[in-house]
Each structure stands twice: as structure tokens, then as C-alpha cells.
C-alpha positions as CSV (number, residue, x, y, z in Angstrom):
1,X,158.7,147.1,-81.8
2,X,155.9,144.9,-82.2
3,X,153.9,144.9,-79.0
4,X,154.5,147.4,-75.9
5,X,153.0,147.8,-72.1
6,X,153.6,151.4,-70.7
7,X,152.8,152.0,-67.1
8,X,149.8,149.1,-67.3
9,X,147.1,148.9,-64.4
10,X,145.0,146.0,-64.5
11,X,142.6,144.4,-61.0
12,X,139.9,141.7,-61.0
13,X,137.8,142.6,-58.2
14,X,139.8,143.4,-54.9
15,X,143.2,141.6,-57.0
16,X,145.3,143.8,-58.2
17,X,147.5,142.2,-60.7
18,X,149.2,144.4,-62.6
19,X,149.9,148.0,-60.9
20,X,152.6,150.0,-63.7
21,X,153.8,147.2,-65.8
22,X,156.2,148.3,-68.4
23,X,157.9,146.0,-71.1
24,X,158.4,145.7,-74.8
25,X,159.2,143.1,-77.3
26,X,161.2,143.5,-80.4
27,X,161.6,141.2,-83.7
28,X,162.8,138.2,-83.4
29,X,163.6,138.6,-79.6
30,X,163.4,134.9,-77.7
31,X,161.9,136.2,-74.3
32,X,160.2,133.9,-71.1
33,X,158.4,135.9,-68.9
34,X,158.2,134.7,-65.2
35,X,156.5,135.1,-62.3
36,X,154.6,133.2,-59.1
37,X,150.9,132.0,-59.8
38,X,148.4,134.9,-60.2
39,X,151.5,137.3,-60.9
40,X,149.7,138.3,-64.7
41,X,151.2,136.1,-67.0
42,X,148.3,135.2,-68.7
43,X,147.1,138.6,-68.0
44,X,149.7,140.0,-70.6
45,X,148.8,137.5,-72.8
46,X,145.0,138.7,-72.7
47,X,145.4,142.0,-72.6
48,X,147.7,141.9,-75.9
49,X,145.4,139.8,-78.1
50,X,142.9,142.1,-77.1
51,X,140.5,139.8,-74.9
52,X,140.9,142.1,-72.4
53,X,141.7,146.1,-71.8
54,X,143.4,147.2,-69.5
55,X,142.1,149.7,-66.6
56,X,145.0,152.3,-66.9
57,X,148.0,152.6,-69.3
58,X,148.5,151.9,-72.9
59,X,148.7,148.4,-74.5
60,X,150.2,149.1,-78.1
61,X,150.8,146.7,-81.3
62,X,152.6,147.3,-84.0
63,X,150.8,147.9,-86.9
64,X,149.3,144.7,-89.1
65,X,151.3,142.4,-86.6
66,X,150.4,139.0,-86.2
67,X,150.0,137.7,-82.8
68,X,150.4,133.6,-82.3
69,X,148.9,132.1,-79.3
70,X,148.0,128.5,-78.1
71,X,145.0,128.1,-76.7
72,X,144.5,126.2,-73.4
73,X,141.5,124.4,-75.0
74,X,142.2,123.7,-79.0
75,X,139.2,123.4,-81.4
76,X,139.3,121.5,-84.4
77,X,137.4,121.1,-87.7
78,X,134.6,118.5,-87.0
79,X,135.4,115.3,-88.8
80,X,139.1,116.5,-89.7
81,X,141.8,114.2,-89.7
82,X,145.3,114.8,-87.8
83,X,147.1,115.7,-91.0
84,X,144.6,117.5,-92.8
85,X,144.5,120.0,-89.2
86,X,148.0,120.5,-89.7
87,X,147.7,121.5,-92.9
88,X,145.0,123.7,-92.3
89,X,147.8,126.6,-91.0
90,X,148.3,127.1,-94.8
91,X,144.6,127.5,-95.8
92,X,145.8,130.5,-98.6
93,X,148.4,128.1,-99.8
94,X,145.3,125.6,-100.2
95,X,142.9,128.4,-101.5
96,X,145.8,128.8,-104.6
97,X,146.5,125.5,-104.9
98,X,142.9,124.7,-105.7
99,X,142.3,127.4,-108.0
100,X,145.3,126.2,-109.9
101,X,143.8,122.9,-110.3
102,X,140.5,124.5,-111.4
103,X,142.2,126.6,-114.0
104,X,143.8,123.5,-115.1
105,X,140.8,121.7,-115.5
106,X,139.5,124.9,-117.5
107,X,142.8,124.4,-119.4
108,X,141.5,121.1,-121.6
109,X,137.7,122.5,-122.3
110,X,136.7,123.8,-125.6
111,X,136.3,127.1,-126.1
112,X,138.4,129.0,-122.5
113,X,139.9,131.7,-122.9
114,X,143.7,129.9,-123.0
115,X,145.6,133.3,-122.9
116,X,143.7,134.4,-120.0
117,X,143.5,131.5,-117.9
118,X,147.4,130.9,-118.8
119,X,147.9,134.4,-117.3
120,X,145.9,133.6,-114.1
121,X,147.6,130.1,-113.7
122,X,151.5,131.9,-114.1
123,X,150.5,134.7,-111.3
124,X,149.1,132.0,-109.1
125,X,151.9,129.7,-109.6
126,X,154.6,132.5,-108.9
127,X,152.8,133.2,-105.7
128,X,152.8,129.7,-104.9
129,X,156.3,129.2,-105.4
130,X,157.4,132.6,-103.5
131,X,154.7,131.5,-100.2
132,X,156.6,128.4,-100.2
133,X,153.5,126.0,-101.4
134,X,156.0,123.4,-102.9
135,X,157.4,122.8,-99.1
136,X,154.5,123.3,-97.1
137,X,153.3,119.4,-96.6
138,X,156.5,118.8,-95.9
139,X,157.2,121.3,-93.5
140,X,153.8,120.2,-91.6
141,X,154.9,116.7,-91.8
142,X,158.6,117.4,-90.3
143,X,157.1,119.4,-87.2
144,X,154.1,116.8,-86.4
145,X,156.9,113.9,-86.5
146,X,158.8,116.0,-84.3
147,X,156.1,116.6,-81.8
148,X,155.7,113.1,-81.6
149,X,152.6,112.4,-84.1
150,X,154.5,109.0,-86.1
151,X,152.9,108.4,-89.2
152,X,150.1,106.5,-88.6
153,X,148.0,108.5,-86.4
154,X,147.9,111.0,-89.3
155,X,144.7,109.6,-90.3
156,X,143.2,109.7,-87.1
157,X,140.5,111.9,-86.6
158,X,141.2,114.7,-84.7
159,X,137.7,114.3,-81.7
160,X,139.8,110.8,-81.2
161,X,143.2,111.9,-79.7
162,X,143.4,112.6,-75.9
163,X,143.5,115.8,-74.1
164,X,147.3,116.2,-74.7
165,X,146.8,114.9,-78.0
166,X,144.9,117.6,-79.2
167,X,147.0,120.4,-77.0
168,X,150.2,119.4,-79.1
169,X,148.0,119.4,-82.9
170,X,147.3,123.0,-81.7
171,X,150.8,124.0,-80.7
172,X,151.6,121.9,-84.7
173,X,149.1,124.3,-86.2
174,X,150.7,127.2,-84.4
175,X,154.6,126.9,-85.3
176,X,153.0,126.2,-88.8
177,X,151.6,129.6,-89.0
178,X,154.7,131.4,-88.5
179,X,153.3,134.7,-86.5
180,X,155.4,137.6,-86.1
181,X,155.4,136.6,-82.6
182,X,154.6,133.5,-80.8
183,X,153.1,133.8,-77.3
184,X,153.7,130.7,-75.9
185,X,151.9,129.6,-72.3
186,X,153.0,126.6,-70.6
187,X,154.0,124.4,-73.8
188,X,155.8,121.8,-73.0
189,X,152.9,120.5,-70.3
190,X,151.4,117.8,-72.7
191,X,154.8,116.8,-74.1
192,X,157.0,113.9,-73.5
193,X,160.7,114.1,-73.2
194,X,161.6,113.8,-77.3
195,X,158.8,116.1,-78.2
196,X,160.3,118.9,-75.4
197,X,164.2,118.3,-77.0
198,X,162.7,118.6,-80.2
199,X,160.8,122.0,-79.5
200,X,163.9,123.8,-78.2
201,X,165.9,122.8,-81.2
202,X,162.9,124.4,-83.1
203,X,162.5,127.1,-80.8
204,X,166.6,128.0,-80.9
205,X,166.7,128.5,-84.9
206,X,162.8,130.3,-84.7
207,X,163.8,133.6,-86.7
208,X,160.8,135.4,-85.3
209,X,160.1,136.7,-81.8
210,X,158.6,134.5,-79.0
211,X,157.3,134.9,-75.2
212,X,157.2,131.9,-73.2
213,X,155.3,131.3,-70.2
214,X,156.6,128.5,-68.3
215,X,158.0,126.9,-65.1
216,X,160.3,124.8,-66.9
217,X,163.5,126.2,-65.9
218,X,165.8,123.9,-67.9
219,X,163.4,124.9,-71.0
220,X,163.8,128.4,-70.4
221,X,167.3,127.8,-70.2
222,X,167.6,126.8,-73.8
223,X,165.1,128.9,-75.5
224,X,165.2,131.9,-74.1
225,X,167.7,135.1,-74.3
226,X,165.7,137.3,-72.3
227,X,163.9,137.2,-68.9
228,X,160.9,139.3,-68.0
229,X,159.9,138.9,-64.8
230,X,156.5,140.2,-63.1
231,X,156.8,140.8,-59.1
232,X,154.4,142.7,-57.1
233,X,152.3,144.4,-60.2
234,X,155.9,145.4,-61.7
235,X,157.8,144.0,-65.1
236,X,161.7,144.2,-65.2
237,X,163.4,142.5,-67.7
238,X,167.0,141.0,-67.8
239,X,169.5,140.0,-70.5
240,X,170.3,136.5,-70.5
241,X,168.8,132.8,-70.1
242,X,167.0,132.1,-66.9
243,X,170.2,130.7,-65.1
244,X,171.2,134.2,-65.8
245,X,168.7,135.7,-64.6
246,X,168.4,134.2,-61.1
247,X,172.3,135.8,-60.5
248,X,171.3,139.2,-61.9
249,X,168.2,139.7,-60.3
250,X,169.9,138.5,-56.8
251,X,172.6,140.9,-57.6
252,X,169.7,144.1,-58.2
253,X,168.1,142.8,-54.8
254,X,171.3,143.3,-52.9
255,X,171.9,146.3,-54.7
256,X,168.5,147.7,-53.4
257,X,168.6,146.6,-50.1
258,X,171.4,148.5,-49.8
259,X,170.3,151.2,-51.2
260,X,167.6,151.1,-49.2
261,X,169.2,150.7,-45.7
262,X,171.4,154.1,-46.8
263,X,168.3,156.0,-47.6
264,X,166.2,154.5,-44.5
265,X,169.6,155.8,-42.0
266,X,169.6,159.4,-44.4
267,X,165.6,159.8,-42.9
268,X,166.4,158.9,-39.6
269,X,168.9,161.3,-39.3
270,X,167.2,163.9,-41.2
271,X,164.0,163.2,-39.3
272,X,166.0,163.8,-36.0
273,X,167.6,167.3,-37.0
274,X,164.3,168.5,-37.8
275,X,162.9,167.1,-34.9
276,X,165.6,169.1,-32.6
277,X,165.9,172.1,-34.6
278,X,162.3,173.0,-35.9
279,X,161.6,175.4,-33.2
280,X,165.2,176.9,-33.2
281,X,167.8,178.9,-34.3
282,X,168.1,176.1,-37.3
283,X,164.6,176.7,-38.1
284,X,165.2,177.2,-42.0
285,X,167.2,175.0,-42.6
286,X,165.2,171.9,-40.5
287,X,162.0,173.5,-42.6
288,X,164.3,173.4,-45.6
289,X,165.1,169.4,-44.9
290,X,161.3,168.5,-44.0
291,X,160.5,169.8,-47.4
292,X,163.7,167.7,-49.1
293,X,161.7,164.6,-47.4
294,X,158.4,165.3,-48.4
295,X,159.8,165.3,-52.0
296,X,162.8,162.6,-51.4
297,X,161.3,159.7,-54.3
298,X,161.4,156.8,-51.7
299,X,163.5,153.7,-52.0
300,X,161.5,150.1,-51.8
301,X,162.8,147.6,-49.5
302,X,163.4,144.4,-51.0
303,X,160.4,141.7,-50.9
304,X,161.7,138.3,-50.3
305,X,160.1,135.2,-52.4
306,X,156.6,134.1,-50.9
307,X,156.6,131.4,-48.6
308,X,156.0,127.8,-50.5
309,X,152.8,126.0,-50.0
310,X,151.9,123.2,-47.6
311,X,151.1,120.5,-49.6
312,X,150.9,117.6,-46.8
313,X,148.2,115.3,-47.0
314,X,146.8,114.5,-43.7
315,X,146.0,111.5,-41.1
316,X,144.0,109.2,-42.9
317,X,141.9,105.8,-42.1
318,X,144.4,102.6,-42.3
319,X,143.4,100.8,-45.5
320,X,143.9,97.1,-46.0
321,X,147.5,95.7,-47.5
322,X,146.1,95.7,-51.1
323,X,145.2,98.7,-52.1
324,X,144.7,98.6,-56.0
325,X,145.0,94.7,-57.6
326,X,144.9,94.8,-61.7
327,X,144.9,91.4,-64.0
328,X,145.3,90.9,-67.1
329,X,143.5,94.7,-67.9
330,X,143.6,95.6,-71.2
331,X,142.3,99.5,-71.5
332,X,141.0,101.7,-74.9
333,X,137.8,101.8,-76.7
334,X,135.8,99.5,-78.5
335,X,137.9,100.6,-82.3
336,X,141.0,101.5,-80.3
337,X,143.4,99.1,-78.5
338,X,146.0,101.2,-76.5
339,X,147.2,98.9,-73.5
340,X,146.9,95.3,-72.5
341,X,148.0,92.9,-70.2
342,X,147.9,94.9,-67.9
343,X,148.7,93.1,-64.3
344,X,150.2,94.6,-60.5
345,X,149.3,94.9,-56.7
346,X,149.6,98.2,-55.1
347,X,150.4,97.9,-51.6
348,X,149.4,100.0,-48.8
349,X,152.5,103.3,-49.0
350,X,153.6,102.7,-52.1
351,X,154.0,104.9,-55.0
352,X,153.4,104.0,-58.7
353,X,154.3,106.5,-61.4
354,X,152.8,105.8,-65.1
355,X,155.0,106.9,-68.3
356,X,154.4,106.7,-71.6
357,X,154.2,108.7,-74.9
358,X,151.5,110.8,-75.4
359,X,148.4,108.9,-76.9
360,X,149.8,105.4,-75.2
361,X,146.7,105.5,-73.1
362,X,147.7,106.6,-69.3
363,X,144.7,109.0,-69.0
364,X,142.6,106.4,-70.3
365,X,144.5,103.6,-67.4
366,X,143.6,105.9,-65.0
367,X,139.8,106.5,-65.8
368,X,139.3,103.1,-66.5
369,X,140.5,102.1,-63.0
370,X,138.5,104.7,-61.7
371,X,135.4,103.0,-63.8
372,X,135.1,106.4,-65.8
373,X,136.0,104.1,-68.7
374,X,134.7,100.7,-69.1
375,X,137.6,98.3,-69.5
376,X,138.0,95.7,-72.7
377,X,139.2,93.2,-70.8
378,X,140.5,92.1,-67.5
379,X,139.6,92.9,-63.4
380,X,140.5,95.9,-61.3
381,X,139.7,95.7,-57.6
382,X,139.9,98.1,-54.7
383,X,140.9,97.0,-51.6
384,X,138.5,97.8,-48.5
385,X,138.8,101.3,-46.7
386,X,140.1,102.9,-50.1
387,X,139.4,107.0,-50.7
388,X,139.7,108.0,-54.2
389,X,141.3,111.2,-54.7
390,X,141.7,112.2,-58.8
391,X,143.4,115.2,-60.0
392,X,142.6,116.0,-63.5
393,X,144.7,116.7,-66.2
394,X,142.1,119.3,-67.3
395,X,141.1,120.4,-64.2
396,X,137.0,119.7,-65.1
397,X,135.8,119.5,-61.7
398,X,136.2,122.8,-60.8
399,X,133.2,125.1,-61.1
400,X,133.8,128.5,-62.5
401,X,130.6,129.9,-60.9
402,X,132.4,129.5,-57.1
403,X,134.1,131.6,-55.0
404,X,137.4,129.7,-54.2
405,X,136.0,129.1,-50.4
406,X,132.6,127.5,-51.6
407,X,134.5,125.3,-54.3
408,X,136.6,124.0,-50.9
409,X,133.2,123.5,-48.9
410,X,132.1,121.4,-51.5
411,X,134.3,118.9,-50.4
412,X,134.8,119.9,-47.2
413,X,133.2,118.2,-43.7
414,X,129.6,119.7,-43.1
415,X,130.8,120.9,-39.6
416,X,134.1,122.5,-41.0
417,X,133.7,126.7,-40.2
418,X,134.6,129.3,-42.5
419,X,138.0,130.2,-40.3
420,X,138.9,126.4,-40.2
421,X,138.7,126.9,-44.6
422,X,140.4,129.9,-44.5
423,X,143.3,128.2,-42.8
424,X,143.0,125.0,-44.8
425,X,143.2,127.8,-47.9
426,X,146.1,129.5,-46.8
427,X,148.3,125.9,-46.6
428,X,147.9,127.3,-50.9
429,X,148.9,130.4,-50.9
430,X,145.0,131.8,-50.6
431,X,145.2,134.3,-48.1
432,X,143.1,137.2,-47.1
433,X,140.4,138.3,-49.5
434,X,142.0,135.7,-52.1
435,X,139.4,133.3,-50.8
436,X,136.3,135.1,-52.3
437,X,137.7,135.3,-55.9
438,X,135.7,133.7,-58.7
439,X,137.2,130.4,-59.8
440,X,136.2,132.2,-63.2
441,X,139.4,135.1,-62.5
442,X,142.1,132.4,-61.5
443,X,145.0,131.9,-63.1
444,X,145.7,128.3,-64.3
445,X,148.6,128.0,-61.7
446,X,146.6,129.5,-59.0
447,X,143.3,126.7,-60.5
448,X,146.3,124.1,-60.0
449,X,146.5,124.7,-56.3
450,X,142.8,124.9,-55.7
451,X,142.3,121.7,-57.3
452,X,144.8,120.3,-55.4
453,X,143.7,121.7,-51.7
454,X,140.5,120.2,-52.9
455,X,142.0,116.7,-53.6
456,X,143.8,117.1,-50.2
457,X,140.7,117.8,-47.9
């Protein structure tokens, strides 16, 4: 065992998230855990790390085990360079390695103790050799080619690579450290499509035990042999990928149903003898079946899948034929080229998708026509009537501080009442008391949405 939930209570607020969650993960299990927006994914994460405790039940490690986890926001040395970050995983290996070149310094000078410092240098070498220090820059370099970091931007310093840049160096560093467990949430977001084949093939050979958070059901598919999934507060786990999964679980849904219907028609009849025999000759025995109810462990009917959100966009003002002209742009900063020539008219209802490999600059394309980002060359002109609406990839323009209804105000018409948000916030799944949460206590899922009911008012 290296990390256990038993019977796990956990609420922010008025939310209860988790209400007698119960799972365990073993060595060198590949589990993904599951579950809508806000269901506790990252919850589980939290509470194992120890960020958080939770309010009832136990939350147990093994003892000395090493927990991996990629942080949503990654932090590098200052000034370090792409390589030397990756490296940085095997600072031990780097603590002997330097040691071993200081004793072999102290090796040539007149007058060491040779016997001594030969002594040091063999214990420190055979611990290098059994840690695996002679393959170690290799190993670093293999994964970061794999993840899609080609040769040259190894010298790049780390404050220069883009938001999803910096995302994949950390999930580098991570696979590099080789935890007992990797807890892994969301990874493939700030991949492209060779960097995601290449991290299953990793991720399908990984000796050690890993829990993956994702909505990437084909990714699931081929990483994982085990299915946890979190529904109303409850964990229950399932053997099998996630194709698996979705037969079993509607197979335990029938079964319950059923189960429940039999039990529901057992009450009604039982309810009904009592009913007509309490206050006669049957009086023991209807007593006899009230008590048998009263301690009858009851059957849950079966919850079907939450509605889907309504993500329509709605009536706006008819813009001109052009909506977007770029010539000849040419977009990066004033040391970095990443795109150029640059040229295309948008027209009024169509749809332009961007694609690229990481780093190639499509963040950058899009601030620069949005004049976040001056451009080094070239024109971009909007055409007349033209509303800007900008989802970001990091999601910066929410403020933690808000409850979710104020953060929709903000953008919201003046005259707009608090029932016409509360129905504007239920289009995303924000229902009831939901809307007077704390940006602060959502999920990232559930900060998805709001961003995007935002965008969409």
C-alpha cells in the first residue's frame, strides 16, 4: 500500500465534495481517477500531499513514500537554462559528482592524505555507479527530446519558454525524479500530439505506481489499468482501461437499479401489511416488520450523468465582412523570432484554428493581435463593430477574491439582476448556492467554465 482514503469527508463552505471516499493505491498500479468538474479530483491530490486535511476519516501514506506531483504553476531556478532544470531532478547525483571532482583535485596536491581521499573517492564512485550517475544526462536528455524540447532550445533560459513550455520542463523534471508514485493532473494539456504518443509509451513501461487525472479518454485508454471513479462524494474503483470502465460501471448501474426497484416494491408492500394489520389480530408480526424497515440498510437509486452545459453564444451586433485582416506579421520578441509572414482575412462566420508545436509562437500570435504584444513587423487590423472575447490559456483574469456571481457581474450589463446571473450561471453547471463560492475553492475544470460563461456574456 502506499497511500490510502478510508471513509474521507471533506466540504469547502456549503460544497460538499467528498462525503465517505474510500480507495487505495498499490505499487506499481497505473490508475486514472475520474469524475465531472468539482467531483475532488484535485481534492485527493491535496489532501494526500498533505496541503490539506481532511474533515472526517483517515488519509494514510505509507511510510518514507515519495509522492510526485506536477504543479499547475512550475517554478524554476532564476537564470537556469532548459537543460541544466532537467538535470536538476538528480541534484544528489550532482552533489557526488562534484565532490568526486573535488577529491580529485585534492588527489594531485602535495601533502593529502592519498589513502584517505582514495577511500572517499571509491565509496563515492560505487554509489554513483549503483544511483545510476553514468546514465543520468542521458536519461534527462532522452525524455526532454521526447517531450518535444529538440536540441537547441536546451540552452534557453528557462523565464523564456511560454506558459506550456514551462508546464512540460516540470512534468521533464517530474518523470526524472522517479517517485514511488506519480500523481499526475491533467498532463497532456500543454502537449502536442508527438509529445502525448510519446508519454504513453513512457507511461506503459513506468515500473512505479501512477494516478492520472484527465479527460483524455483515448489517454486513459492506453495508460491506465485501473479506473477510480468519484460520483456524488463516493470512490469506486474498477479493473480495466477506461473503455472498460464505461461497460462495467453501466453494467453496476443496471444492477442497482434493479436492485433498487425490488427493494422499493418489498417497502411498499411491507408498508401496506403494517398499514392494515397494526391495530389487529397481526399486530406482532406488522410491529415485527416496522421494526425490519426501520433497520432494512436502504438501497440508492441510480443517479443519471448531469445534464451538459449550454455553451451557446448569443445574438450579437452584425460586424462588417472583414473581421480580422493580417499582412506580412511577423510575431516574437526583440532576441526571439518565432513566426513571420504572416498574411490572411477572416471573414465574418468563419472559423480559424492555429496549430503548431509548443514554443512555435501561437500564444504569442494571439496576444500580438490582440496588441498584448507589440508586433516585429507587419499590420493587423480589426474590422468595424468587432467585440473581442479572449480565453486564456492560464486563466489570469479571473479574480480569486470573488464569489463566482460577482466575477460574472464584472462583465455583466449594469442593469442585469441577480436572478437573470443566476440563470446565465446555471447554462455552466452553477446552480443553487454554487454561485456564492470563492473563485479561490474552484476546481480548475469548474475555473474553465466560469471563464468561459464570462467570455460568453
Amino acid at each position: 500500500m502506499l497511500f490510502r482514503l478510508s471513509d474521507v469527508f471533506k466540504s469547502y463552505g456549503v460544497q460538499d465534495v467528498l462525503r465517505g471516499a474510500s480507495l487505495q493505491i498499490n505499487p506499481g498500479e497505473h490508475v486514472g481517477l475520474v469524475g465531472r468538474n468539482g467531483a475532488g479530483k484535485s481534492t485527493i491530490f491535496r489532501l494526500v500531499r498533505g496541503e490539506e486535511s481532511a474533515d472526517k476519516g483517515e488519509v494514510i501514506k505509507a511510510r518514507g513514500v515519495r509522492l510526485g506531483l506536477l504543479d499547475q504553476h512550475v517554478h524554476f531556478e532564476a537564470g537556469s537554462t532548459v537543460h541544466e532544470s532537467a538535470l536538476a531532478a538528480f541534484g544528489h547525483l550532482q552533489q557526488i559528482e562534484h565532490e568526486m571532482h573535488e577529491l580529485e583535485h585534492e588527489m594531485s596536491e602535495p601533502g593529502a592524505d592519498l589513502e584517505k581521499v582514495l577511500e572517499r573517492y571509491s565509496d563515492l564512485q560505487h554509489q554513483f555507479e549503483h544511483e545510476g550517475g553514468f546514465e543520468y544526462t542521458a536519461k534527462a536528455e532522452a525524455i526532454l527530446l521526447g517531450l518535444g524540447f529538440d536540441k537547441e532550445t536546451w540552452s534557453m533560459e528557462t523565464s523564456k519558454l511560454s506558459g506550456g513550455q514551462q508546464n512540460r520542463l516540470g512534468l521533464v523534471r517530474l518523470l526524472l525524479a522517479a517517485p514511488d508514485v506519480l500523481l499526475l493532473d491533467e498532463p497532456t494539456n500543454h502537449l502536442d500530439v508527438h509529445a502525448v504518443e510519446w508519454l504513453e509509451e513512457f507511461l506503459q513501461s513506468y515500473q512505479s505506481a501512477y494516478v492520472i487525472v484527465s479527460h483524455d479518454r483515448y489517454f486513459l485508454d492506453q495508460s491506465c489499468r485501473r479506473i477510480i471513479e468519484l460520483e456524488n462524494g463516493k470512490a469506486a474503483s474498477y479493473t480495466g482501461n477506461y473503455s472498460s470502465f464505461l461497460i462495467e460501471r453501466e453494467e453496476r448501474r443496471e444492477a442497482q437499479q434493479r436492485a433498487y426497484d425490488n427493494q422499493q416494491q418489498l417497502i411498499a408492500k411491507t408498508q401496506e401489511f403494517i398499514r392494515r394489520n397494526l391495530a389487529g389480530q397481526k399486530t406482532k408480526q406488522a410491529k415485527s416488520r416496522r421494526t425490519m424497515l426501520e433497520k432494512l440498510e436502504r438501497v440508492d437509486a441510480v443517479r443519471r450523468d448531469q445534464s451538459s452545459g449550454d455553451f451557446r453564444l448569443q445574438a450579437i451586433e452584425r460586424t462588417g465582412n472583414h473581421v480580422l485582416t493580417v499582412t506580412d506579421l511577423t510575431v516574437g520578441y526583440p532576441d526571439k523570432l518565432l513566426a513571420g509572414t504572416i498574411s490572411f482575412i477572416l471573414r465574418r462566420g468563419e472559423c480559424l484554428g492555429i496549430i503548431g508545436p509548443n514554443g512555435s509562437g501561437k500564444t504569442t500570435f494571439l496576444r500580438t493581435i490582440l496588441n498584448k504584444v507589440a508586433p516585429l513587423t507587419g499590420e493587423v487590423r480589426w474590422g468595424s463593430k468587432v467585440q473581442i472575447g479572449y480565453y486564456a490559456q492560464q486563466l489570469d483574469d479571473l479574480d480569486d477574491r470573488n464569489e463566482i456571481i460577482m466575477e460574472l457581474r464584472r462583465v455583466a450589463p449594469s442593469s442585469a439582476t441577480a436572478g437573470e446571473l443566476r440563470s446565465f450561471l446555471a447554462k455552466f453547471l452553477f446552480t443553487g448556492d454554487d454561485v456564492y463560492k470563492h473563485v479561490r475553492d474552484l476546481s480548475g475544470g469548474e475555473k474553465g467554465r466560469l471563464a468561459l460563461a464570462k467570455l460568453m456574456a
